[in-house]
C-alpha positions as CSV (number, residue, x, y, z in Angstrom):
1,X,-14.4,-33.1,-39.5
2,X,-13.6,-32.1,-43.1
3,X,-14.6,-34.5,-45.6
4,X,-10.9,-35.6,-46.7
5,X,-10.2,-36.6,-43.1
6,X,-13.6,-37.9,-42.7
7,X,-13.6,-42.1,-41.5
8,X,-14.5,-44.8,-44.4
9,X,-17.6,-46.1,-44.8
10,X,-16.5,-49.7,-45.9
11,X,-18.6,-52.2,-46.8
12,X,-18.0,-55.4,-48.0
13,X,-19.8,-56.5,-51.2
14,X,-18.4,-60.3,-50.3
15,X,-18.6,-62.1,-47.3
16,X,-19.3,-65.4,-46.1
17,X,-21.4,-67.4,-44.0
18,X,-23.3,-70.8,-43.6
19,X,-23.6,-73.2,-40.8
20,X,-21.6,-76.2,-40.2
21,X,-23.3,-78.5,-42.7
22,X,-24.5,-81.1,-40.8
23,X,-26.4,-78.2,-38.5
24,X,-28.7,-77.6,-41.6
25,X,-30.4,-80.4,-40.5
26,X,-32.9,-78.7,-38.7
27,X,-34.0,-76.0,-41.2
28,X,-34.6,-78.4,-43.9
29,X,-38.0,-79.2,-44.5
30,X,-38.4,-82.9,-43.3
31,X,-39.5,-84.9,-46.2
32,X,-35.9,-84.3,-47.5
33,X,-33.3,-85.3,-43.9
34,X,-33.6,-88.7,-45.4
35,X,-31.8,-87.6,-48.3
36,X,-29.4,-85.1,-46.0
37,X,-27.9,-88.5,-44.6
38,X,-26.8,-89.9,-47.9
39,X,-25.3,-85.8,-49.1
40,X,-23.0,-85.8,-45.5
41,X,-22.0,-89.2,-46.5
42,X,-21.4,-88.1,-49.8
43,X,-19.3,-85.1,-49.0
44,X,-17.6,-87.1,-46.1
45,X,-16.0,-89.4,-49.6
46,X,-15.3,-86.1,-51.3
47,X,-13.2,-84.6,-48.9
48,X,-11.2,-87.8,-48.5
49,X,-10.9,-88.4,-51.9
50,X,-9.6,-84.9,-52.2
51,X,-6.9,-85.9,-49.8
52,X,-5.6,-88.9,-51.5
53,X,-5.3,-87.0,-54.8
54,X,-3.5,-84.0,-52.7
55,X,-5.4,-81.6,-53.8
56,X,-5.9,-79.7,-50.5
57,X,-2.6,-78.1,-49.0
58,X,-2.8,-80.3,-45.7
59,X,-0.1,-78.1,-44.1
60,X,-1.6,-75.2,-44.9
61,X,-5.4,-76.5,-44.0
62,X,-4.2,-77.4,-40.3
63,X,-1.9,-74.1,-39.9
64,X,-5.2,-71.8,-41.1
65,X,-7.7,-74.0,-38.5
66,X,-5.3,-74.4,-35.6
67,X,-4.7,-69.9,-36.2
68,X,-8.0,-69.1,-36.6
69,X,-10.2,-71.7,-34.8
70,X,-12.2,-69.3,-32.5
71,X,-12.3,-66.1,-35.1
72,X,-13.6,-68.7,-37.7
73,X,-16.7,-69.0,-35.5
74,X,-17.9,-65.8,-36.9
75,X,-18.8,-68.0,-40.4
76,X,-22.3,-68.5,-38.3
77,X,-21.9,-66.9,-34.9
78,X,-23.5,-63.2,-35.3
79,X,-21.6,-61.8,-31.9
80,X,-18.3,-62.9,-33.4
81,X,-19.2,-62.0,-37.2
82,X,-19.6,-58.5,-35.8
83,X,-16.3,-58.3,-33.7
84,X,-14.0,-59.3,-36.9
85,X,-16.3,-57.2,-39.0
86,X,-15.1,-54.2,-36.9
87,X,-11.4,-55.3,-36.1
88,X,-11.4,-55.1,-40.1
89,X,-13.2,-51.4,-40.5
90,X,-15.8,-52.8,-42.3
91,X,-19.5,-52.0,-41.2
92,X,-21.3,-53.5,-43.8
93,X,-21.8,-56.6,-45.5
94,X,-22.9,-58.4,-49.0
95,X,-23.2,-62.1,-47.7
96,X,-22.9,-65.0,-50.0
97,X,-23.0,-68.9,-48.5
98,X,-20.1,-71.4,-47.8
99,X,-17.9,-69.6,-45.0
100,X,-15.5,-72.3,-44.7
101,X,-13.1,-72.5,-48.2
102,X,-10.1,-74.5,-47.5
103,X,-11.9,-77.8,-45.9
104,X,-16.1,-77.1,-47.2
105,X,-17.3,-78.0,-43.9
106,X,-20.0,-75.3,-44.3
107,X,-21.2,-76.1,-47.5
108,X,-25.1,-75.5,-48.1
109,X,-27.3,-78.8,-48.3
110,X,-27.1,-80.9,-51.7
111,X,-24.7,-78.8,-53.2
112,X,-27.1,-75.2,-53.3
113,X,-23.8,-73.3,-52.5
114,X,-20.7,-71.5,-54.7
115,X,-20.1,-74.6,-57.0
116,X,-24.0,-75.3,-57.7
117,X,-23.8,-76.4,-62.1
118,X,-27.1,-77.0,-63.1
119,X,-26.2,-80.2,-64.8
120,X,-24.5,-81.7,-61.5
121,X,-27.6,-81.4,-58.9
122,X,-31.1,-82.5,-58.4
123,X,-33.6,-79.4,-59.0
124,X,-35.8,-80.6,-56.4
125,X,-32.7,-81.0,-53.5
126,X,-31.1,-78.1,-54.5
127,X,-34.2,-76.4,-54.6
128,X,-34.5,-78.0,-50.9
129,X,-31.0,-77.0,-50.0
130,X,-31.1,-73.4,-50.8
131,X,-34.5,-73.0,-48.6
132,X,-32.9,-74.5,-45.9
133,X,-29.6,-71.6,-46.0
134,X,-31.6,-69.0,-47.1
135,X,-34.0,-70.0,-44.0
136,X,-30.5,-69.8,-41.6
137,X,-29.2,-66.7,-43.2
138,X,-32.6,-64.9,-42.5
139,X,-32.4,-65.5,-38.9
140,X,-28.4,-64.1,-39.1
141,X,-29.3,-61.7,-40.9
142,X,-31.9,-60.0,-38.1
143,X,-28.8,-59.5,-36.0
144,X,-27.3,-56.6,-36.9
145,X,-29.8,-55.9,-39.6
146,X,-28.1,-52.3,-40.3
147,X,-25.5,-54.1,-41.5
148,X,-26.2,-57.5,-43.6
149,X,-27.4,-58.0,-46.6
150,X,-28.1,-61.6,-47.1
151,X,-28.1,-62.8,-50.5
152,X,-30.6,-65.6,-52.1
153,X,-29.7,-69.1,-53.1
154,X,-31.6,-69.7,-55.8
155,X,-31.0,-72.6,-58.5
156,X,-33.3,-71.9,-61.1
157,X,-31.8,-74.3,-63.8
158,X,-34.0,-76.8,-63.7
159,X,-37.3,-75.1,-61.9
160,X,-37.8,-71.6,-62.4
161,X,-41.5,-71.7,-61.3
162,X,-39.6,-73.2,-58.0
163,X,-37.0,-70.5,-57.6
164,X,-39.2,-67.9,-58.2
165,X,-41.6,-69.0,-55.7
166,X,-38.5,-69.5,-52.8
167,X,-37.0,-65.8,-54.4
168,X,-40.2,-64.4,-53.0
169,X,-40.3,-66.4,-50.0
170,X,-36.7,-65.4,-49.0
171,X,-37.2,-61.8,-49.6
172,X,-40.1,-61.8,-47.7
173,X,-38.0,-63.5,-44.8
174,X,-35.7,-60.2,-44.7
175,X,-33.0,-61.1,-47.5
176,X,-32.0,-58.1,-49.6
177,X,-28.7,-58.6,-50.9
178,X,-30.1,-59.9,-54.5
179,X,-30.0,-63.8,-55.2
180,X,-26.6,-65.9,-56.4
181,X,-27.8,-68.2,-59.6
182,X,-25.5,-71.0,-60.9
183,X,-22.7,-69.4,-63.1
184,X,-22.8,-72.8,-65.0
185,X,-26.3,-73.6,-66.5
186,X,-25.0,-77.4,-67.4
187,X,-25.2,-79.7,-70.4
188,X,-29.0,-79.9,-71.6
189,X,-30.2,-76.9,-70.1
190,X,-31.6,-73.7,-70.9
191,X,-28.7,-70.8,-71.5
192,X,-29.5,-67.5,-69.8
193,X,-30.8,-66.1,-72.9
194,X,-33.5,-68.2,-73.1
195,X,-36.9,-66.4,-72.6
196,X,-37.8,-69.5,-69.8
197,X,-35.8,-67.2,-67.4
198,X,-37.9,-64.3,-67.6
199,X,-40.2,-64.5,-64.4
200,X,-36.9,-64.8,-62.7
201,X,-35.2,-61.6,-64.3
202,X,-38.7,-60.5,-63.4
203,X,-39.1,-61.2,-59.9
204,X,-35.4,-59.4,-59.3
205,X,-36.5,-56.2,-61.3
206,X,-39.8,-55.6,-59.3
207,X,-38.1,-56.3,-55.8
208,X,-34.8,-54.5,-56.4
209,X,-32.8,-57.6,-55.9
210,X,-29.5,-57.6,-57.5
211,X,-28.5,-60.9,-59.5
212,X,-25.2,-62.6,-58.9
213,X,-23.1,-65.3,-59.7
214,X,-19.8,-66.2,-58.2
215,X,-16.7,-67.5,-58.5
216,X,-16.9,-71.5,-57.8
217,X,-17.9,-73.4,-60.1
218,X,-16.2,-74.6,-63.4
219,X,-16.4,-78.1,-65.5
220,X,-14.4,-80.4,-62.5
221,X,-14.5,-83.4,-65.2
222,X,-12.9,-82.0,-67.6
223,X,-9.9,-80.6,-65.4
224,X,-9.2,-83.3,-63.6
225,X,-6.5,-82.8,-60.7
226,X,-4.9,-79.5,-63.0
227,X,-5.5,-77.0,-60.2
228,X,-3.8,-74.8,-62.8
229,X,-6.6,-74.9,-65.0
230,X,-9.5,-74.5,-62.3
231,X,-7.4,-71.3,-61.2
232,X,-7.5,-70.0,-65.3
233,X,-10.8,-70.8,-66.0
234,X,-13.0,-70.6,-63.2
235,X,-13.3,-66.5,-63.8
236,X,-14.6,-67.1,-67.1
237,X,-17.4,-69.4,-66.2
238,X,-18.5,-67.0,-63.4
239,X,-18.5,-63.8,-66.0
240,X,-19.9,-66.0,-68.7
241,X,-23.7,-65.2,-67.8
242,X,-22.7,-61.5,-68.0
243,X,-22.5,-61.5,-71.9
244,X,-25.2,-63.7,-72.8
245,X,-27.7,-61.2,-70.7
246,X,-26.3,-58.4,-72.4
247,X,-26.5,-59.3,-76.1
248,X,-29.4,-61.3,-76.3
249,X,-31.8,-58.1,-74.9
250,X,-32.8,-59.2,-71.3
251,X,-31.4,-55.7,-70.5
252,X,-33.8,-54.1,-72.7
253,X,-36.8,-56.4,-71.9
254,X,-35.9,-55.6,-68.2
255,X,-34.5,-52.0,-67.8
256,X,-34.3,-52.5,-63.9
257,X,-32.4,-55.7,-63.5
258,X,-29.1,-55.5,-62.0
259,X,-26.1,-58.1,-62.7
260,X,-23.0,-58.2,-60.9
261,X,-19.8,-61.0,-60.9
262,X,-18.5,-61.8,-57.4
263,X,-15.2,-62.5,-56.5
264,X,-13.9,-63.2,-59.8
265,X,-11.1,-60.0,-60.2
266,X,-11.8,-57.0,-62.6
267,X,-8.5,-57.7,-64.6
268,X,-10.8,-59.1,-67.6
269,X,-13.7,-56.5,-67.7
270,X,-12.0,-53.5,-69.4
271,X,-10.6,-55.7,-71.9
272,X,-14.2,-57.2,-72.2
273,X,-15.9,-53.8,-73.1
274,X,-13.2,-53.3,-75.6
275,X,-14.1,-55.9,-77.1
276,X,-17.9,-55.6,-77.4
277,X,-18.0,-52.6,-77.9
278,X,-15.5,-52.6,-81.0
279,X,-17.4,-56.1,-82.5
280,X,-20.9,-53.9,-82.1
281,X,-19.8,-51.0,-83.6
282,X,-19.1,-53.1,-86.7
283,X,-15.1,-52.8,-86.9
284,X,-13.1,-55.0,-89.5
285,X,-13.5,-58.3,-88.0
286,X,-17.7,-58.4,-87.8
287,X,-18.7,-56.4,-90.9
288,X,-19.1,-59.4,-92.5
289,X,-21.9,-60.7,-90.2
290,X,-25.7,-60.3,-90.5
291,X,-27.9,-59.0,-87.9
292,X,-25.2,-58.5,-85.5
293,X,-26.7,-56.8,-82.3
294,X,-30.0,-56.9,-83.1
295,X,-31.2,-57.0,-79.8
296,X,-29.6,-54.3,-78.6
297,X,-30.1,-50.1,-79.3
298,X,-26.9,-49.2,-77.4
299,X,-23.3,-50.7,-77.7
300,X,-22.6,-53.2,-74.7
301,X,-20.4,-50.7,-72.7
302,X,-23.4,-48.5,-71.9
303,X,-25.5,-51.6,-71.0
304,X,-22.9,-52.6,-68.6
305,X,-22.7,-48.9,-67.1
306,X,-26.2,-48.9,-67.1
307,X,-27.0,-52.2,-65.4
308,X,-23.7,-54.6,-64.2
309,X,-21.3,-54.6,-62.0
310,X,-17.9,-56.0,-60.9
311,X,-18.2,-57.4,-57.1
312,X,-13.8,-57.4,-57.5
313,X,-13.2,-58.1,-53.9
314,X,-9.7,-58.2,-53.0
315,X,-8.4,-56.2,-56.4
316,X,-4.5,-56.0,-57.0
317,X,-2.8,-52.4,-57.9
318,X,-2.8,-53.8,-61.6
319,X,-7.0,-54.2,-61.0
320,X,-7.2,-50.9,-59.6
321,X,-5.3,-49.4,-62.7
322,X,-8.1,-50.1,-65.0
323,X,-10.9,-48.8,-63.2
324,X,-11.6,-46.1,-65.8
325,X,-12.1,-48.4,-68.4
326,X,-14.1,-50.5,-66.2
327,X,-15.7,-47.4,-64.9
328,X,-14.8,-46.3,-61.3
329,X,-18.8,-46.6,-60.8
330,X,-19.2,-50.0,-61.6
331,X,-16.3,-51.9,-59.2
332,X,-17.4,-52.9,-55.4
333,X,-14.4,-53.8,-53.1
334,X,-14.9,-56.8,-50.7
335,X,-12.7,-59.0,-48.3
336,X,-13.7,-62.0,-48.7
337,X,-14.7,-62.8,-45.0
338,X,-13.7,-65.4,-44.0
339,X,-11.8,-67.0,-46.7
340,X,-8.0,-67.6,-46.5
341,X,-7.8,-66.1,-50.1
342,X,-9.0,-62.6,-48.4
343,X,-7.9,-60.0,-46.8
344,X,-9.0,-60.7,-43.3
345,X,-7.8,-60.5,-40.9
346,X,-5.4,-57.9,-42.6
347,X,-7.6,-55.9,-44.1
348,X,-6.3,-52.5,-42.9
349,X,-2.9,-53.1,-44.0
350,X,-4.4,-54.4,-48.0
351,X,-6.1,-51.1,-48.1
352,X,-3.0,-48.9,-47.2
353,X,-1.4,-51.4,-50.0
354,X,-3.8,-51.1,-52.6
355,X,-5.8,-47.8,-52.3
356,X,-2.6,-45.3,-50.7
357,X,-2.5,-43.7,-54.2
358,X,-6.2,-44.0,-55.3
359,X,-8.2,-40.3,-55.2
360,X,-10.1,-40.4,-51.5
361,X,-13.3,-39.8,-54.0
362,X,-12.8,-42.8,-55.8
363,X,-12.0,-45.4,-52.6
364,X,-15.0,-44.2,-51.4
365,X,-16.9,-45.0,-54.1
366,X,-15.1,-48.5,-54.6
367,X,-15.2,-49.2,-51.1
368,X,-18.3,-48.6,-49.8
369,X,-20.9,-45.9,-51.5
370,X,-21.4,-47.8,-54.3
371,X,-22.5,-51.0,-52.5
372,X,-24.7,-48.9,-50.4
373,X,-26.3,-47.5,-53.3
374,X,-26.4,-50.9,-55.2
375,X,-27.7,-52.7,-52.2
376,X,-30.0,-50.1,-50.0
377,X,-27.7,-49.6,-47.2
378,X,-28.5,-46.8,-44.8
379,X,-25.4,-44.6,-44.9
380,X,-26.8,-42.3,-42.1
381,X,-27.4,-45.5,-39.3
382,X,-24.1,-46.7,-40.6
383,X,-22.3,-43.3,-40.1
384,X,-21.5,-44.0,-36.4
385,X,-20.2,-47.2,-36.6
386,X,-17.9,-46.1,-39.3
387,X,-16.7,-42.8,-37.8
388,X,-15.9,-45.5,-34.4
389,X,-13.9,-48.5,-36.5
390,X,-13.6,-46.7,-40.0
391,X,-9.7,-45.9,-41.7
392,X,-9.3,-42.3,-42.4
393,X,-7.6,-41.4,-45.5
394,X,-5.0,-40.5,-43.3
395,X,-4.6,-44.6,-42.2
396,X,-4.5,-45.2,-46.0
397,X,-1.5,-42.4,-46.6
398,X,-3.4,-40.7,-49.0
399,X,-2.6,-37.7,-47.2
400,X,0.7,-37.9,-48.9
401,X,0.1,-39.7,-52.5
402,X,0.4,-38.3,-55.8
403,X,-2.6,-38.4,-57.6
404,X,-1.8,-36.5,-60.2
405,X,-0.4,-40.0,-61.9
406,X,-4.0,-41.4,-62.7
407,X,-4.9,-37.4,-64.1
408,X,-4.0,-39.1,-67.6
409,X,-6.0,-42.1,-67.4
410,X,-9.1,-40.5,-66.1
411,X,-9.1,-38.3,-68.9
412,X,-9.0,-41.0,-71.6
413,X,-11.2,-43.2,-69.8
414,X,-12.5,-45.9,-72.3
415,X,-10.0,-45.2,-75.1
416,X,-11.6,-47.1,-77.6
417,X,-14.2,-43.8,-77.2
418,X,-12.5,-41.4,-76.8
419,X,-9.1,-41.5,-79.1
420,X,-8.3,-39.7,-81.9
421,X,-9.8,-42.1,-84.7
422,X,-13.1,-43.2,-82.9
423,X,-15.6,-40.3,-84.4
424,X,-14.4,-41.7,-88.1
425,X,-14.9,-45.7,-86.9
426,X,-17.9,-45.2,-85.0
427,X,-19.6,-43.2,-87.7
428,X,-18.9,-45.9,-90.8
429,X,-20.3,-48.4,-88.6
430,X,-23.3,-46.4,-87.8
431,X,-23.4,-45.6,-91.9
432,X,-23.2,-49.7,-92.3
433,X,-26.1,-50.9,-90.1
């Protein structure tokens, strides 16, 4: 079989899972079940109050449940998990918590899941709750272990000596798919610049554990009922973290560490580079500022090559269009198993949609050989089960595409680099520092 007819290797950099909340129960440690009561209670009030205020789309809710009901099992059923995994060609998988999005009746314990803000939770419960899921996921996890890789709760706002200590535990458990921090650090807490994060950034660099945030949470409060503005804003608080590790030198005090954003698109990160890059390199608008970049001995664009990544899941052709700004490299695909806003269980037809155009050498990057490098999957042990479930580029129609349409873009990659003017810019700046 010649390469170019040669299966995908597909593996998901987000998926789902978590336990019917209530079932957590039994993997908490005990001096905290007390407490369990009053959170179901508590989350019992939320989801009716979200009802009165129509903020869930009942019709839609009941439609997606009453559809679904038995595949939906495979949020915390292994046997099923690895059923829809296949039906989807996927054969490997980045798993973050929460498998149930339209109604939260997975959520992790005391609110250590996608909308954890550090301001909003007790450090010692959440601290509780994310042992508790990262206890479950473990045990998932060990099904299948060719194929999972379970990522860490860990809240450190508010206790890093706690999440480090529950990092290490976890890892030791089996978990290797990096740890999920709150994208949110709250009011009255330490930014992620602050040097009290440093045995955690430490902790990920010696063990090869990715860090992530996600998209989830944002500042409720403020927005109110406008669903509009949770939909606008809630990318920005997940990439947030990305720029405050980047200019303030973590990346140079930890040359290791890896940083990706999950779920949030890739529409804003070439545009994002752009920017950075042009304020660093001292352009009109920042030669007026002092010590601009003084943590940093290379321009934000090469710290993001060098260290970050975009977990896009689900891209749109306009995402996909960007990628050499972005840098082909640095985007993971993922569908979003088992979330309604996913591509499951329709996966195959999404990637005819989306990559029928795309180089095969690029989707395979994108789709798969990235996240296996990024996350330490086996390629050979999962060779089999791809050649068996996997799309060909065939499936895709890339047989038939014209590929000569990206030949332009490719070559200008990062144009802010590469145009006609940038030797002249880039050198004045350099002459100004």
């Amino acid at each position: 079989m010649t390469a170019s007819h040669e299966p995908y290797l597909i593996i998901s950099a987000d998926t789902h899972a978590g336990l019917p909340t209530p079932q957590y129960a039994e993997f908490l440690d005990p001096a905290y079940r007390e407490a369990f009561d009053g959170f179901l209670a508590q989350q019992a009030a939320i989801a009716d109050a979200r009802k009165q205020l129509g903020l869930q789309n009942e019709e839609f809710a009941g439609e997606w449940f009453e559809e679904h009901e038995e595949e939906l099992r495979a949020g915390w059923d292994a046997a099923r998990r690895d059923e829809e995994l296949d039906k989807d060609g996927v054969v490997g998988e980045v798993i973050f918590p929460d498998a149930d999005a339209v109604a939260g009746s997975t959520a992790a314990p005391f609110g250590a899941g996608l909308g954890m803000v550090g301001a909003d939770y007790d450090p010692e419960l959440a601290l509780a709750g994310a042992r508790a899921h990262n206890r479950w996921l473990a045990g998932l996890c060990q099904d299948s272990p060719e194929r999972r890789r379970g990522v860490i709760v860990a809240p450190i706002v508010g206790d890093v000596n706690g999440a480090v200590k529950e990092i290490r535990r976890a890892h030791g458990e089996g978990l290797r798919g990096g740890i999920m921090i709150p994208s949110m650090w709250g009011e009255g807490q330490k930014p992620y610049h602050d040097k009290c994060y440093d045995p955690v950034w430490a902790v990920c660099e010696a063990l090869g554990l990715p860090v992530h945030t996600h998209s989830g949470a944002a500042p409720r409060a403020e927005l109110g009922t406008h669903l509009g503005l949770y939909v606008t804003e809630v990318v920005w608080w997940s990439a947030r973290p990305l720029w405050f590790l980047l200019w303030t030198g973590v990346f140079e005090r930890f040359p290791g560490l890896r940083f990706g954003v999950t779920e949030s698109g890739a529409w804003w990160a070439g545009n994002l580079l752009w920017q950075m890059d042009v304020a660093y390199d001292r352009e009109h608008g920042t030669q007026k500022l002092a010590s601009f970049g003084e943590h940093m001995r290379k321009r934000p664009s090469e710290y993001f090559d060098g260290h970050c990544f975009i977990g896009m899941s689900t891209p749109k052709r306009r995402e996909l269009s960007h990628r050499y700004e972005v840098g082909v490299g640095n985007l993971l695909w993922g569908n979003d198993f088992p979330h309604p806003e996913g591509t499951w269980p329709h996966t195959r037809d999404w990637l005819a949609h989306a990559f029928g155009d795309i180089p095969v050498g690029e989707a395979r990057a994108m789709l798969g050989l990235t996240a296996a490098q990024t996350y330490g999957f086996d390629t050979r042990a999962l060779r089999p089960l791809a050649d068996r479930i996997g799309p060909t580029p065939q499936n895709l129609g890339q047989d038939k595409a014209d590929t000569s349409v990206w030949d332009a873009a490719r070559e200008t990659g990062r144009h802010w680099l590469t145009g006609p003017d940038v030797p002249a810019v880039v050198g004045a700046a350099r002459r100004a520092r």
